[in-house]
N, CA, C and O of each residue as an XYZ file, in Angstrom:
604
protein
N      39.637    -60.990     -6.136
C      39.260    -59.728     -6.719
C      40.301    -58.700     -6.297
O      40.722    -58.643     -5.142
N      40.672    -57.948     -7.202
C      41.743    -56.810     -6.789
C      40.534    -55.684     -7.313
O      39.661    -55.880     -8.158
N      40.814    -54.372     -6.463
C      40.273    -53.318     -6.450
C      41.069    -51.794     -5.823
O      41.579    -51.524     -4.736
N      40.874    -51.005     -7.109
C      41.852    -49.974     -6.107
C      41.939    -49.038     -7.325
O      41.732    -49.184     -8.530
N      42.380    -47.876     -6.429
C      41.781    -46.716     -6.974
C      42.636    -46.297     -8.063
O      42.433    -45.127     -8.386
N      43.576    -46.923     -8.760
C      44.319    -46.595     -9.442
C      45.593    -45.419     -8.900
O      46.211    -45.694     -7.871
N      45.809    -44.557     -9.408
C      46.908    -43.422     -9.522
C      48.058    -44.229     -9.669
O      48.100    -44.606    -10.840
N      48.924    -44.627     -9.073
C      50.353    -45.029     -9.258
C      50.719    -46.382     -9.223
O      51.849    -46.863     -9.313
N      49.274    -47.131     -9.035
C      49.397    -48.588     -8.627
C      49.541    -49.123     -9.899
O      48.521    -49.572    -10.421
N      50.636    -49.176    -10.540
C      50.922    -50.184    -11.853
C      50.897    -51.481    -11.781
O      50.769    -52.211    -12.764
N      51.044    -51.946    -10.366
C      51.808    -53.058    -10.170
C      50.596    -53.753     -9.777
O      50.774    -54.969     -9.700
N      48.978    -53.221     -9.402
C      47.923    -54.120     -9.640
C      47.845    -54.388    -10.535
O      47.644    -55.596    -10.656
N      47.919    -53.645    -11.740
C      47.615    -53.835    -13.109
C      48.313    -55.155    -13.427
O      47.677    -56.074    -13.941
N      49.467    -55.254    -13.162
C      50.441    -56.184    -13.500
C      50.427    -57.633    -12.579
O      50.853    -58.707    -13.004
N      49.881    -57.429    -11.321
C      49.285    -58.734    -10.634
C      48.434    -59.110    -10.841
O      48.283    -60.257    -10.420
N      47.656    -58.702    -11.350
C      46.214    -59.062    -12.340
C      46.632    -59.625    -13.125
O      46.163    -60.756    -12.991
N      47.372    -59.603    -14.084
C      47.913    -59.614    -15.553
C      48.646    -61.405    -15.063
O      48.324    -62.517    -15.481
N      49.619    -61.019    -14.119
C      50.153    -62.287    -13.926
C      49.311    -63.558    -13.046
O      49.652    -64.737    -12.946
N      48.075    -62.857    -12.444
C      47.487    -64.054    -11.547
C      46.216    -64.097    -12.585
O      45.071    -64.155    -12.136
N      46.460    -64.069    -13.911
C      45.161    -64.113    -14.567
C      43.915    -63.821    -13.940
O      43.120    -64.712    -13.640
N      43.730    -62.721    -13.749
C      42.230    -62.086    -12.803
C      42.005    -60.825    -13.487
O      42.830    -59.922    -13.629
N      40.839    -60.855    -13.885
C      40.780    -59.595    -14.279
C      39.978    -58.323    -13.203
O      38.910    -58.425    -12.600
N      41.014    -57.065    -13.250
C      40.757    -56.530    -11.710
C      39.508    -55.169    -12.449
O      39.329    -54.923    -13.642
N      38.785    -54.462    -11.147
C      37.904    -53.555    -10.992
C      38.953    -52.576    -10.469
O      39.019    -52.491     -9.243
N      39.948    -51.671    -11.335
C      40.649    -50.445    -10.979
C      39.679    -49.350    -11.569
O      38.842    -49.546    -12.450
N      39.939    -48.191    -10.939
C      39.939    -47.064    -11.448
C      41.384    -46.435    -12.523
O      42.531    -46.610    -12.113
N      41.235    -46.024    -13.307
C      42.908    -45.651    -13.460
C      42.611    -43.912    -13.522
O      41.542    -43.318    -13.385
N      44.011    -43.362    -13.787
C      43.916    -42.010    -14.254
C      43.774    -41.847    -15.478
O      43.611    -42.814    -16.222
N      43.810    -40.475    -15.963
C      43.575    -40.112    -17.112
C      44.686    -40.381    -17.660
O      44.687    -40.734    -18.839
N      45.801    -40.286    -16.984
C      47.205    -40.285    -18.326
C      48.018    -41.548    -18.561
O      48.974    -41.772    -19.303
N      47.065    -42.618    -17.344
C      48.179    -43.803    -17.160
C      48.015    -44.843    -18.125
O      48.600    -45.884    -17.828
N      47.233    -44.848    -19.443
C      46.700    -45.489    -20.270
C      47.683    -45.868    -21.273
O      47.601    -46.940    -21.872
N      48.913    -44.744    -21.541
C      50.038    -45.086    -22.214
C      51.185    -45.960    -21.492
O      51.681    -46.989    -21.953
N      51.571    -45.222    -20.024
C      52.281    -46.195    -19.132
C      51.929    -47.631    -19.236
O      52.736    -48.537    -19.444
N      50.522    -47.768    -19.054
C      50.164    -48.753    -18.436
C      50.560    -49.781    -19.927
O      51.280    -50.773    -20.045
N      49.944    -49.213    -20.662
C      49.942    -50.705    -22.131
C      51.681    -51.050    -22.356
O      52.126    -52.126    -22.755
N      52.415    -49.949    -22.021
C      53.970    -50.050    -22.423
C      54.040    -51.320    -20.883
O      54.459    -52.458    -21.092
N      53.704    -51.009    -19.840
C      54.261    -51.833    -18.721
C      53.091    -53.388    -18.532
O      53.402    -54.308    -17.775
N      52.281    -53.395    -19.047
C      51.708    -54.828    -19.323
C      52.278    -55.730    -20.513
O      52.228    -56.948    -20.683
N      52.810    -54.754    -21.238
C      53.481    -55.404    -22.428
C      54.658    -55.953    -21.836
O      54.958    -57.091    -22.197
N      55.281    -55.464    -21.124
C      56.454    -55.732    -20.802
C      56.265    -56.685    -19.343
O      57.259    -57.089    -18.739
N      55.592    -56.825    -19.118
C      55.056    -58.019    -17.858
C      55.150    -59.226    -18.021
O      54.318    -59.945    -18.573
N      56.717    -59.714    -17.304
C      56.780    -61.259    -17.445
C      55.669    -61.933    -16.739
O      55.282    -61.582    -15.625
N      55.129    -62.987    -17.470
C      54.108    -64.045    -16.992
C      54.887    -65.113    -16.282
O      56.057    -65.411    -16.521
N      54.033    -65.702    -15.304
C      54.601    -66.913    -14.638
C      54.006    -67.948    -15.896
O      52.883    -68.401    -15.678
N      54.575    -68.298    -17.007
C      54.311    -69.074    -17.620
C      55.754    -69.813    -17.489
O      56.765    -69.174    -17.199
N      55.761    -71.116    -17.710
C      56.924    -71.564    -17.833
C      56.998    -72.863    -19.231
O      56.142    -73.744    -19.320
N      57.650    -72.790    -19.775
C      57.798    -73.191    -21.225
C      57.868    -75.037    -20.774
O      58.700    -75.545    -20.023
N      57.299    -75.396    -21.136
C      57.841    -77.427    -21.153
C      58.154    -77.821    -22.440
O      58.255    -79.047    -22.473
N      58.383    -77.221    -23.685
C      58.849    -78.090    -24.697
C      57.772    -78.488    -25.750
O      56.704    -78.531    -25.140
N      57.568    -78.817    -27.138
C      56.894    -78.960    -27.662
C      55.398    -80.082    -27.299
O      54.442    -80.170    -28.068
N      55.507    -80.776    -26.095
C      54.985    -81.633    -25.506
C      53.685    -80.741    -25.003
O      52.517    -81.129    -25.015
N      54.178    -79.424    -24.551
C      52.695    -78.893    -23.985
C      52.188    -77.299    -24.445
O      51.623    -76.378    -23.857
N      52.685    -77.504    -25.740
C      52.333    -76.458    -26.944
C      51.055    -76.025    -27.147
O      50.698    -74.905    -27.511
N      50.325    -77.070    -26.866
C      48.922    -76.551    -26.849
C      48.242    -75.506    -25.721
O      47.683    -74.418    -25.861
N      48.590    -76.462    -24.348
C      48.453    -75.561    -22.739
C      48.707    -74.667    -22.658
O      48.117    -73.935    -21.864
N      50.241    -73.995    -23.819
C      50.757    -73.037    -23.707
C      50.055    -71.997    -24.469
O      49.770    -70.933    -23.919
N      49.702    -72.270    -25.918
C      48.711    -71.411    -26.620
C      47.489    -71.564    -26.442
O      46.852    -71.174    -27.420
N      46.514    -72.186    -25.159
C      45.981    -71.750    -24.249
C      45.602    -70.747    -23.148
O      44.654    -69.970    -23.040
N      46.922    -71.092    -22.174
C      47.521    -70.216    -21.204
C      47.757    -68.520    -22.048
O      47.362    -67.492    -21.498
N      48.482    -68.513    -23.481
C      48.566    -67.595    -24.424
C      47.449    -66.582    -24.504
O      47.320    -65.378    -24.281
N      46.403    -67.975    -25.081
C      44.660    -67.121    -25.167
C      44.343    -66.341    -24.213
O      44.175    -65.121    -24.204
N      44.243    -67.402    -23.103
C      43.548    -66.684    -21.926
C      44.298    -65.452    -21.464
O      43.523    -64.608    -21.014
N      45.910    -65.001    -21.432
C      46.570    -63.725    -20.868
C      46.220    -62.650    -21.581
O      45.992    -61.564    -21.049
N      46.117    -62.950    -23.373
C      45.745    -61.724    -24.405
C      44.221    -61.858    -23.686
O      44.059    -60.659    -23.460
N      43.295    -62.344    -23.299
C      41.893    -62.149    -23.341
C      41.855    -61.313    -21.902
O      41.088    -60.365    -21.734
N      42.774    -61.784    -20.897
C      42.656    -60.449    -19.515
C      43.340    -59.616    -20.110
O      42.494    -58.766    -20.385
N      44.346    -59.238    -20.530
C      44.332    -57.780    -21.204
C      44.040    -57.197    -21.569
O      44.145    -56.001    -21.299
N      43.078    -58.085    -23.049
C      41.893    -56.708    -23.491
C      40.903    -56.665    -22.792
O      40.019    -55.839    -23.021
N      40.846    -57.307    -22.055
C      39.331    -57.027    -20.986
C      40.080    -55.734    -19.484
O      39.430    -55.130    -18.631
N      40.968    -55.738    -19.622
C      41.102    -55.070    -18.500
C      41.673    -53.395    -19.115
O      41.528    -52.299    -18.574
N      42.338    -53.746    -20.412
C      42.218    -52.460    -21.310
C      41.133    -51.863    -21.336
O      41.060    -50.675    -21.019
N      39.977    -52.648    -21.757
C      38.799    -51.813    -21.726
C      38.026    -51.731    -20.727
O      37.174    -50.843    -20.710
N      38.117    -52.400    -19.946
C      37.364    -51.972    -18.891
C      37.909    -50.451    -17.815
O      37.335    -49.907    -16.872
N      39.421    -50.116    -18.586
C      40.026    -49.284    -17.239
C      39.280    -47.844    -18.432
O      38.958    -46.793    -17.878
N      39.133    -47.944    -19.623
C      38.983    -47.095    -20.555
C      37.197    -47.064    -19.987
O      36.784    -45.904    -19.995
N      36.176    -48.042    -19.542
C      35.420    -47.918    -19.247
C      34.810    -48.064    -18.087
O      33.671    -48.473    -17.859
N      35.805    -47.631    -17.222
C      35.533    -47.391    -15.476
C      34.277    -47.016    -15.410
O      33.503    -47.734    -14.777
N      33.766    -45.745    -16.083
C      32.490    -45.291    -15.132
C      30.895    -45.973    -15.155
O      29.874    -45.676    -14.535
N      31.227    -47.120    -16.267
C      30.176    -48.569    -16.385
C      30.183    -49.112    -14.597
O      29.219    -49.409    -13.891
N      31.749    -49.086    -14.239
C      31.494    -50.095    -12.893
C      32.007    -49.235    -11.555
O      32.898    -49.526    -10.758
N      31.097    -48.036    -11.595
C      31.445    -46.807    -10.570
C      30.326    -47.564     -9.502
O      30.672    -47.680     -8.327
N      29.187    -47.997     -9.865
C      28.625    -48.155     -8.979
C      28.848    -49.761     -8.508
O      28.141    -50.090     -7.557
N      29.430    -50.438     -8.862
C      29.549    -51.904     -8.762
C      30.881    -51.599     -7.348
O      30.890    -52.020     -6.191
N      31.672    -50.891     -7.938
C      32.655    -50.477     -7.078
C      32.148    -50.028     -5.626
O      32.099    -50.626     -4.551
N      31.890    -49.091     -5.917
C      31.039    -48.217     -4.772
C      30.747    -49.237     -3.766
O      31.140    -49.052     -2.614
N      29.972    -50.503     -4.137
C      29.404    -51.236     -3.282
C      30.399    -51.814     -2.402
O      30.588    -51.684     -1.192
N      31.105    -52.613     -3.476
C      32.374    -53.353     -2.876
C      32.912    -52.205     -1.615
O      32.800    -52.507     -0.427
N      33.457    -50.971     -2.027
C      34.054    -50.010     -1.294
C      33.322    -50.094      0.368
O      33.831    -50.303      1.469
N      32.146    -49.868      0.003
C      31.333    -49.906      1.789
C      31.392    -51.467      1.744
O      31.575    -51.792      2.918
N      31.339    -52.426      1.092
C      31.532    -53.785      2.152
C      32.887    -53.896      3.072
O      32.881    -54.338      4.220
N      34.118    -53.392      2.336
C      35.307    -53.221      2.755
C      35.315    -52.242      4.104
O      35.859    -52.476      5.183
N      34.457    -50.946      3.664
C      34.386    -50.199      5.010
C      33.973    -50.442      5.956
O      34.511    -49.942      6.945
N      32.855    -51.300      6.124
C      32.077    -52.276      6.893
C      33.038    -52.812      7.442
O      33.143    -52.801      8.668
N      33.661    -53.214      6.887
C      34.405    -54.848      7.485
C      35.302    -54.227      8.426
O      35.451    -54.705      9.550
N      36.038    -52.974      7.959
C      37.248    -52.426      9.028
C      36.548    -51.744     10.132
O      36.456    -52.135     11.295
N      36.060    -50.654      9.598
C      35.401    -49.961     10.926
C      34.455    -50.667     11.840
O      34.435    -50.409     13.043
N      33.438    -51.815     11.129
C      32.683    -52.191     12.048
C      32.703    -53.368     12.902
O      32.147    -53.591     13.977
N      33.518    -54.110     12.131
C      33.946    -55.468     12.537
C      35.275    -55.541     12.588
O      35.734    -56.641     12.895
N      36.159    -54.507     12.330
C      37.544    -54.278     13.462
C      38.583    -55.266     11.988
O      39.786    -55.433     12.188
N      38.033    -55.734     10.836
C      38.909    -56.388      9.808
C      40.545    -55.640     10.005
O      41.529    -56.376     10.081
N      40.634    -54.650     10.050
C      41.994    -54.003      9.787
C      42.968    -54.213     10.947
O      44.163    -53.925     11.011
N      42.105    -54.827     11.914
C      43.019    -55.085     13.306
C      42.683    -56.787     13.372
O      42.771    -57.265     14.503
N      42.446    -57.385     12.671
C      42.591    -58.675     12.410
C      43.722    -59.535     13.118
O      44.530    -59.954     12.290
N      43.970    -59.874     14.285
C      45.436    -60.626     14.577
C      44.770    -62.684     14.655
O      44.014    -63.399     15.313
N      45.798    -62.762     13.387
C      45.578    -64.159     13.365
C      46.306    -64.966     12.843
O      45.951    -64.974     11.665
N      47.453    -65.958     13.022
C      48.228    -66.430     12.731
C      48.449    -67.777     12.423
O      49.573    -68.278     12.394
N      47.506    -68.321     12.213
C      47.625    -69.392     10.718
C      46.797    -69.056      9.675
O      45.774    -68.463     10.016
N      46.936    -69.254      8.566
C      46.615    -68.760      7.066
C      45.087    -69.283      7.553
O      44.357    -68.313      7.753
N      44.489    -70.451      7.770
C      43.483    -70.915      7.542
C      42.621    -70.478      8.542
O      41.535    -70.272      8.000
N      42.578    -70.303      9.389
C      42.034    -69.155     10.528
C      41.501    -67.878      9.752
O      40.294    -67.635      9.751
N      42.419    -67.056      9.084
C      42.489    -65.998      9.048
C      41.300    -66.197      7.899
O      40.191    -65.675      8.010
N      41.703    -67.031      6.783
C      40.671    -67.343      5.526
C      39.133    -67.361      6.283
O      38.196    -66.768      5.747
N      38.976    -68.012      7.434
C      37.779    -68.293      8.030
C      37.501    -67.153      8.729
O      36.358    -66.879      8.360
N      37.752    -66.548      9.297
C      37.763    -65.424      9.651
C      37.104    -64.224      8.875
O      35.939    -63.870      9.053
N      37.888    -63.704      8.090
C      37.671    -62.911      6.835
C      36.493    -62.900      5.809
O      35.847    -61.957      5.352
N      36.393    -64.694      5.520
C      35.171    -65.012      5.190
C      33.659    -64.442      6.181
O      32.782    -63.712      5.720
N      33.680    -64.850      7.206
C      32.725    -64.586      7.914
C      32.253    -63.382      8.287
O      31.147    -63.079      8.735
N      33.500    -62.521      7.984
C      33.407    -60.635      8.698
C      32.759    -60.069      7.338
O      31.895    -59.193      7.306
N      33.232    -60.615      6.393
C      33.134    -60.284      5.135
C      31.423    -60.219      4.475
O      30.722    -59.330      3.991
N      31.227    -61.881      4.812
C      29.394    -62.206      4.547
C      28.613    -61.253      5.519
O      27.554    -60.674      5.276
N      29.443    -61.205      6.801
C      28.334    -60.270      7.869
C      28.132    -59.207      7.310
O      26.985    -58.773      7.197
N      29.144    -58.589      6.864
C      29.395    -56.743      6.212
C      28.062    -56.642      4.845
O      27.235    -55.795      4.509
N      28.421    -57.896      4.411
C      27.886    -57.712      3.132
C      25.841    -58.053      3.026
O      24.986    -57.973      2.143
N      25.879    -58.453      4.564
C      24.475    -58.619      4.909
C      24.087    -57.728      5.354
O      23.019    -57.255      4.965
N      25.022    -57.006      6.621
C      24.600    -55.527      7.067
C      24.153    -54.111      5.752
O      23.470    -53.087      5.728
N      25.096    -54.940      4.764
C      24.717    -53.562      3.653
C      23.045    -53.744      2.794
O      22.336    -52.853      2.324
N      22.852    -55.002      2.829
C      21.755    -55.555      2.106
C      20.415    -54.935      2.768
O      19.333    -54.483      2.393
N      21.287    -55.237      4.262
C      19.619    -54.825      5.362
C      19.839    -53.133      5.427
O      18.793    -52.666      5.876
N      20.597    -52.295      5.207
C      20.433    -51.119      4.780
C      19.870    -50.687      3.508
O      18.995    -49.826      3.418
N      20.361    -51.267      2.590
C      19.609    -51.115      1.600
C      18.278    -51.135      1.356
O      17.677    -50.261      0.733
N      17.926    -51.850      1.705
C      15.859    -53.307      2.007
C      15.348    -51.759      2.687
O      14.612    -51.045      2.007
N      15.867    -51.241      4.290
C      15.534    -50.110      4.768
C      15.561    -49.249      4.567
O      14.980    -48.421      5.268
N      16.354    -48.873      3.329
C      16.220    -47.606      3.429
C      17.482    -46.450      3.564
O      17.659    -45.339      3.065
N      18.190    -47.233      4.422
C      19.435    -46.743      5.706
C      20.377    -45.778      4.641
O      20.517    -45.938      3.428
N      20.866    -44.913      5.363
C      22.225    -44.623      4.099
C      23.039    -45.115      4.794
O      23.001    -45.191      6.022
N      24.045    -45.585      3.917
C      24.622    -46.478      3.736
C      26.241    -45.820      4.993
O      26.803    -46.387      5.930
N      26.433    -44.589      4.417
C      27.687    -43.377      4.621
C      27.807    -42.785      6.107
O      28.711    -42.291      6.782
N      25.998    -43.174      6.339
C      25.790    -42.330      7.832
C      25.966    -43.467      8.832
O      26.492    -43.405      9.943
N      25.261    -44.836      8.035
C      25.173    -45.727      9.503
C      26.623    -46.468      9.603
O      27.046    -47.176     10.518
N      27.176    -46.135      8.537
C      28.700    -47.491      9.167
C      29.320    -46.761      9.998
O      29.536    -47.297     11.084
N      29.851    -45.231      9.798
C      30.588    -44.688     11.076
C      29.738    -44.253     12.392
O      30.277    -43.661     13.327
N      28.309    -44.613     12.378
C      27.941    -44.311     13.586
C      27.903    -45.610     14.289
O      28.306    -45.615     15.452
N      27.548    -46.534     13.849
C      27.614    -48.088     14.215
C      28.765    -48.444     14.509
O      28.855    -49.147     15.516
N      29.978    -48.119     13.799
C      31.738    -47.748     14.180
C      31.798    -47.130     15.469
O      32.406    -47.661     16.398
N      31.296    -46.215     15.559
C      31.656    -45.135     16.785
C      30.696    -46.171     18.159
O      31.193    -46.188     19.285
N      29.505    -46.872     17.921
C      28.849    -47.715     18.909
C      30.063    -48.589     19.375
O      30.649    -48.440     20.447
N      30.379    -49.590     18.350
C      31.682    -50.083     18.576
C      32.629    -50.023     19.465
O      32.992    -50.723     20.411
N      32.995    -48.936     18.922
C      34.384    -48.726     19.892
C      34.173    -48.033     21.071
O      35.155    -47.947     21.809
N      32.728    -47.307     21.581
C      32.220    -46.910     22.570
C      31.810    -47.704     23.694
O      31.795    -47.330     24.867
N      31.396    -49.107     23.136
C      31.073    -49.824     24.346
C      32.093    -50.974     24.853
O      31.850    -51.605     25.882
């Protein structure tokens, strides 16, 4: 999943585009012309084999035009997934402030995957059991942050 707040980040737009994913941006108001001129112009990691795999290719074809218009319209219809976002946003905040994600030191890839995974499900349980309660959401991660790094 890519996520991010848009303004100058073209180049999610365009890693989306090339890792076939279709991303949850915000964009700006004016980047709607940039953006279609610079997805258009976004080489794909496609690589050509010859009439042998013509089909895979107008496949691979389908599926890149189908994340484009899905991510065309979805950036034209951001405020459908303001709150879908939102959520994601405090699992992420969770994860750094409360479980220290942003100071992460771990040095093999597969560690880190396991790792991340696990900080990640915790965050995303801590938000659930706020929710069930009641909790706001805004007040308890930086005070639970501040427990943190206090003891």
């Amino acid at each position: 999943m890519i996520a991010d707040a848009g303004f100058f980040a073209y180049v999610n737009y365009l890693d989306t585009a090339r890792l076939r994913v279709i991303p949850v941006i915000k964009s700006r108001s004016d980047c709607k012309e940039k953006l279609i001129e610079k997805l258009e112009n976004c080489p794909s990691y496609l690589v050509w084999f010859g009439k042998r795999y013509r089909t895979q290719l107008e496949e691979l074809l389908d599926e890149f035009r189908e994340i484009l218009q899905k991510t065309m319209k979805w950036v034209e219809n951001y405020d459908d997934f303001k709150d879908l976002r939102g959520q994601i946003e405090h699992i992420f905040k969770a994860t750094k402030m409360i479980f220290g994600m942003d100071k992460m030191h771990v040095y093999y890839r597969k560690h880190c995957f396991w790792k991340a995974f696990i900080i990640l499900y915790i965050s995303s349980l801590l938000l659930q059991f706020l929710n069930l309660n009641g909790v706001n959401k805004n007040r308890a991660i930086p005070l639970l942050a501040q427990n943190r790094h206090s003891s």
